[in-house]
MARSEFI-757647 format. One line per 3 residues: number of its first residue (from 1); their letters; for each residue x, y, z negated of C-alpha. Coordinates in steps of 0.05 Angstrom, whole numbers. Example, Ala and Ser with C-alpha at 12.3 -4.5 7.8 and 13.67 -1.06 7.14 Angstrom:
2
1> AS> 246:-90:-156 ~ 273:-21:-143
% end
This chain:
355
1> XXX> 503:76:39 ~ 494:89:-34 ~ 539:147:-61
4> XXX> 552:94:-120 ~ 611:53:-85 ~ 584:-10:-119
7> XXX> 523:-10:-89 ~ 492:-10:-2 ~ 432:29:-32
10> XXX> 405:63:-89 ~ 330:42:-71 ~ 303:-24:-24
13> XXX> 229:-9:-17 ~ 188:-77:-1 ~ 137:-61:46
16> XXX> 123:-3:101 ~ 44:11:79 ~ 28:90:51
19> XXX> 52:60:-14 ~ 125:41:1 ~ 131:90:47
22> XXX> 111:153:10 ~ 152:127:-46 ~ 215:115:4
25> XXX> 197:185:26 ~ 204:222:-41 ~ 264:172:-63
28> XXX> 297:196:4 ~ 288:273:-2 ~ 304:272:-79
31> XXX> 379:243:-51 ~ 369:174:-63 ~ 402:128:-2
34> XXX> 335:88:12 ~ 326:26:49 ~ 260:2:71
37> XXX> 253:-69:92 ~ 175:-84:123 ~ 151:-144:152
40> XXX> 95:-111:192 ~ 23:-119:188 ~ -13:-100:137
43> XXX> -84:-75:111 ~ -72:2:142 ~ -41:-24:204
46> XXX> -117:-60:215 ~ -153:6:212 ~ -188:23:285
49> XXX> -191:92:256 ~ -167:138:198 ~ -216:166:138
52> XXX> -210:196:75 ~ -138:217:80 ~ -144:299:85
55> XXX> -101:332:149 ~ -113:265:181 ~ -172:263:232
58> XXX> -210:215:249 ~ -188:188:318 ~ -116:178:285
61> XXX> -105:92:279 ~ -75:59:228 ~ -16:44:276
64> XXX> -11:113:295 ~ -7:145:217 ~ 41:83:196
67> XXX> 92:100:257 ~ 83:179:247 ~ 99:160:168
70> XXX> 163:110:184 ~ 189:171:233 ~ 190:217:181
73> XXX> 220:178:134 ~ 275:154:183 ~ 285:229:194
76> XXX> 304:252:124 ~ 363:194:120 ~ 318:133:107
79> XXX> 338:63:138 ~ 277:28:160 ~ 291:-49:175
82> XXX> 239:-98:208 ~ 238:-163:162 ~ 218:-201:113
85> XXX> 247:-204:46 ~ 269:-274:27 ~ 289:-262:-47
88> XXX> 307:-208:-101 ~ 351:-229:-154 ~ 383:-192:-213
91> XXX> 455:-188:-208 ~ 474:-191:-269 ~ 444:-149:-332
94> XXX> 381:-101:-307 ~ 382:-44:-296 ~ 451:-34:-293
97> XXX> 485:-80:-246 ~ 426:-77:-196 ~ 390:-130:-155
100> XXX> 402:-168:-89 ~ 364:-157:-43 ~ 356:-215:14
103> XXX> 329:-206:82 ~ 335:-262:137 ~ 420:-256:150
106> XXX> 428:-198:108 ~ 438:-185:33 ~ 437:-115:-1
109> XXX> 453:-93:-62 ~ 420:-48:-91 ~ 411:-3:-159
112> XXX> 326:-1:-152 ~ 268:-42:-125 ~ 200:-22:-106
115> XXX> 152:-76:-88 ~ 92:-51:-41 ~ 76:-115:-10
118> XXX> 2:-107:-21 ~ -54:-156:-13 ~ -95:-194:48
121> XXX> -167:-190:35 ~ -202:-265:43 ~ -232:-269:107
124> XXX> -303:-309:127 ~ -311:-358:168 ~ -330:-333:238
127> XXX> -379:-314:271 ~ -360:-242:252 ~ -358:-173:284
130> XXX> -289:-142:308 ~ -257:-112:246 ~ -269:-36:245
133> XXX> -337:-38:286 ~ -380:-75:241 ~ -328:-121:199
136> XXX> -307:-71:140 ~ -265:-91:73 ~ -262:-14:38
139> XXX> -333:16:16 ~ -303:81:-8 ~ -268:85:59
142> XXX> -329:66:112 ~ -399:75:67 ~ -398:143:98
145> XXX> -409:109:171 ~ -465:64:148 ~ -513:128:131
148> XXX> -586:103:145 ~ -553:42:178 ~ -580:-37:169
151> XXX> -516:-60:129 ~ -495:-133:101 ~ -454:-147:48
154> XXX> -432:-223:51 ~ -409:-265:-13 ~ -445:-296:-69
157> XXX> -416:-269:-130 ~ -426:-205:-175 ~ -380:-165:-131
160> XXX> -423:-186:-66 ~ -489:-163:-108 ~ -461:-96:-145
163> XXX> -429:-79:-73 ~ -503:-85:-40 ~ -529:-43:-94
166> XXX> -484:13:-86 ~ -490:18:-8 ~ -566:43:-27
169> XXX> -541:103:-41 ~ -527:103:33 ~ -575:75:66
172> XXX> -649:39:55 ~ -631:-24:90 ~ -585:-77:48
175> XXX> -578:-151:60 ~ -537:-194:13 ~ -514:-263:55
178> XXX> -483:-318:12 ~ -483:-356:87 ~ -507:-419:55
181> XXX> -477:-423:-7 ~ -515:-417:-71 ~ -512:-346:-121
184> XXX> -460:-357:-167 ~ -473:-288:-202 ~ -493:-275:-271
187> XXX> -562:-269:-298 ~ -551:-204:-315 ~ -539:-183:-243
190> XXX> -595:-230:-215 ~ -636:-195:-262 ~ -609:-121:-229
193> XXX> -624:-142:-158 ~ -690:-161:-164 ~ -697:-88:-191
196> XXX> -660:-68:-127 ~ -686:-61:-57 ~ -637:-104:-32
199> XXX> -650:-169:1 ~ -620:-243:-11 ~ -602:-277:53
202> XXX> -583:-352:44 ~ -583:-385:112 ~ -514:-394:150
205> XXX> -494:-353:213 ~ -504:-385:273 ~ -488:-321:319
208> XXX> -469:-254:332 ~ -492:-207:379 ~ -459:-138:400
211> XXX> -470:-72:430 ~ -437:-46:496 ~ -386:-7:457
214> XXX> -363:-72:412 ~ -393:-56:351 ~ -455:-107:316
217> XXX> -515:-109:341 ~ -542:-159:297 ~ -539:-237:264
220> XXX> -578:-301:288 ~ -584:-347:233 ~ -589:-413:235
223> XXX> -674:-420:221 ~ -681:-379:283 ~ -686:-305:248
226> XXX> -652:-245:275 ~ -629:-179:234 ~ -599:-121:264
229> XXX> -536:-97:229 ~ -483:-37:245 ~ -436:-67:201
232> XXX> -413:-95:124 ~ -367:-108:74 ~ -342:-187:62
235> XXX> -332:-188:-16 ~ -291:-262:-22 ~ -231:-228:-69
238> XXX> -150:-215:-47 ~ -92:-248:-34 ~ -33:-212:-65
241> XXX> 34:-219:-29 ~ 68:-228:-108 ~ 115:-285:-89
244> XXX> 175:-233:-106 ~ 140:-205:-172 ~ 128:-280:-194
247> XXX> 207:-292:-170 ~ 235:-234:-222 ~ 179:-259:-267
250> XXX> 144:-194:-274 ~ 77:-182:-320 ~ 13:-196:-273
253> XXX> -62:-164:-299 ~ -85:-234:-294 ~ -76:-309:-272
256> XXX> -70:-289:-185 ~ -86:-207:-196 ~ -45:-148:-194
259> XXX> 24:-127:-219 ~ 16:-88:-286 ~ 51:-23:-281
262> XXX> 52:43:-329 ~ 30:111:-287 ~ 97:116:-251
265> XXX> 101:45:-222 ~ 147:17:-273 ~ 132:-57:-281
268> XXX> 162:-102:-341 ~ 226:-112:-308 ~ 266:-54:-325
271> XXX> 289:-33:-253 ~ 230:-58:-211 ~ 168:-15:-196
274> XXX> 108:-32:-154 ~ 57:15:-116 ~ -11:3:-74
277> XXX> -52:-44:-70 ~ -9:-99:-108 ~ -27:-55:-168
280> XXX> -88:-49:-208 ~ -135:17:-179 ~ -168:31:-120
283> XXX> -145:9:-54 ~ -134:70:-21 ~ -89:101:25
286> XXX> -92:181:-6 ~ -85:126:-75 ~ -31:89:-55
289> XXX> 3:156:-27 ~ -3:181:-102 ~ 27:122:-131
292> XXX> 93:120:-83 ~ 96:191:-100 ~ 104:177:-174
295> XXX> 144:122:-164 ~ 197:164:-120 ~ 204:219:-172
298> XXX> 207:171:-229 ~ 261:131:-198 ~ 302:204:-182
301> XXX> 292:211:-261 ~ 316:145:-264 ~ 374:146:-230
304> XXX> 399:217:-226 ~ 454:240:-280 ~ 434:311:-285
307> XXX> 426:342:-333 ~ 479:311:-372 ~ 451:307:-441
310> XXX> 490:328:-500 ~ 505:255:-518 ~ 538:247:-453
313> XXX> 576:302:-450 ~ 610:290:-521 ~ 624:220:-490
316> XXX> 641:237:-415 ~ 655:312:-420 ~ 625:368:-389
319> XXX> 609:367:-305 ~ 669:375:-266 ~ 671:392:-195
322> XXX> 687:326:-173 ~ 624:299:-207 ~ 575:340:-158
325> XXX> 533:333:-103 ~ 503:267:-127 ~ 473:269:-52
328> XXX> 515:220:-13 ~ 559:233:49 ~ 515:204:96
331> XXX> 444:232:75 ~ 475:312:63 ~ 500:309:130
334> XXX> 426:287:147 ~ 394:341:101 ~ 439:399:129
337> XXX> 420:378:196 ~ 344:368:189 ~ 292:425:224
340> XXX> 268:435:151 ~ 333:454:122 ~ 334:527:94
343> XXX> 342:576:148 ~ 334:518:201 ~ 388:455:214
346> XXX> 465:481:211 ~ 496:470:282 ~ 558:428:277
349> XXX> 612:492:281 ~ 572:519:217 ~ 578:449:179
352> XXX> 652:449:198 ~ 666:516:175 ~ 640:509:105
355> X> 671:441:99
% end
């Protein structure tokens, strides 16, 4: 519970990806009382295997580096919730008399909001590989396993094409397959692709065929023809989870796109941020880590009274005893406790004596 009686929390985080947790993380350690609501799923939570993220190996799953992430969080005072968020309201005038926060049977109040509710990438049609062994949606993430591999890059727009172009620096062997439907890319990047080694596949899929170990073998299409393929990228665009940004009426980049945000996650509603991939920027995890970072130190300059400025204290007068810890009840008795305290956690007699 918030140390501010009016208030169940200081911070709801939407969303349990490396995004809302990292931010939930810092928000929880800078003494914020932090409750993370997450409806499961999720682009990280797909991942057969971890890359890019440094002091993370390889054989780590998504699953496995989202639960090691929600554990640490719980363990610094954090309450993590499975749910879905219904609705966030203002409660009155923002910032100051908070939001409500609504999940299933149970309504929060709270002083902050981050949204980290992310995006779905657009799937194909089927047939298609298993994702993670040959069915890929993050070049910066998997190019690297593709080195002097056949690779496909399905779509039919500029994306599909500039996507294709870049994987040559990776390998000698690109297919673009608009499965059936027509190039709606610009002249301009026709133009570059005939100046590419890259070929233009048009005919549908009519099969898939895989290895022993599940990964893609190769594609039948339908005039008969055969190419062998490790793996690709599908390029048909995102579906941002911004119901709740459209709800508080927030600022988006474009028409369907992300949530506009300044370098610390702040959006246009004073008292909302938003991290990951429901912001503009690349859709990374080491990215999105950055971002819930920010957000968590902004929102402890946010919220935090100290300092008391000059102003203040000629209006409120100076500090008083009774004014400090700002830490609630609840997450010092967590902090003292924790096997990162200084010196190692305080048994209870040690807590009781300096109390």
């Amino acid at each position: 519970m918030s140390a501010n009686a009016e208030f169940d929390y200081d911070v709801a985080v939407v969303g349990g990806g490396p995004a809302g947790l990292t931010a939930a993380l810092y928000a929880t350690r800078l003494g914020l009382d932090t409750l993370v609501v997450n409806r499961g799923g999720g682009r990280a939570a797909m991942m057969q295997d971890t890359h890019n993220v440094i002091g993370v190996t390889e054989d780590t799953s998504g699953a496995e580096f989202l639960q090691t992430a929600r554990e640490q969080v719980e363990s610094y005072g954090a309450d993590y919730v499975r749910g879905y968020v219904d609705d966030v309201a203002a409660r009155g005038d923002v910032p100051d008399d908070g939001f409500a926060v609504s999940a299933g049977d149970d309504d929060h109040a709270v002083r902050r909001v981050v949204l980290a509710t992310g995006f779905s990438d657009e799937r194909p049609d089927p047939p298609l590989p298993p994702t993670g062994r040959g069915l890929h949606y993050c070049l910066h993430c998997d190019a690297y396993m593709f080195v002097d591999e056949p690779v496909y890059v399905m779509g039919a727009g500029d994306a599909a094409a500039h996507v294709a172009m870049i994987m040559l620096n990776f390998t000698d062997e690109v297919d673009v397959l608009t499965r059936g439907a027509d190039p709606t890319w610009s002249d301009d990047t026709a133009e570059m692709l005939e100046n590419h080694p890259v070929d233009v596949v048009r005919e549908e899929i009519a099969s898939m065929n895989k290895d022993d170990d599940g990964w893609l073998a190769s594609f039948e299409f339908e005039d008969g023809s055969v190419r062998e393929y490790r793996g690709g990228f599908p390029m048909y665009g995102s579906d941002y989870h911004a119901e709740l940004a459209d709800a508080l009426g927030l600022d988006r980049v474009d028409d369907d796109g992300e949530v506009a945000v300044d370098d610390h996650g702040r959006t246009s509603v004073d008292g909302v941020y938003a991290v990951g991939d429901l912001t503009p920027g690349h859709n990374q995890i080491p990215v999105a880590m950055g971002e819930g970072a920010k957000c968590g130190i902004a929102l402890h300059m946010d919220l935090r009274e100290f300092p008391r400025s000059t102003d203040d204290i000629d209006e409120l007068g100076p500090v008083g005893a009774d004014d400090v810890p700002a830490i609630s009840a609840d997450l010092l008795a967590t902090a003292v406790a924790h096997e990162g305290h200084a010196a190692g956690p305080r048994d209870e007699a040690d807590a009781a004596a300096d109390d």
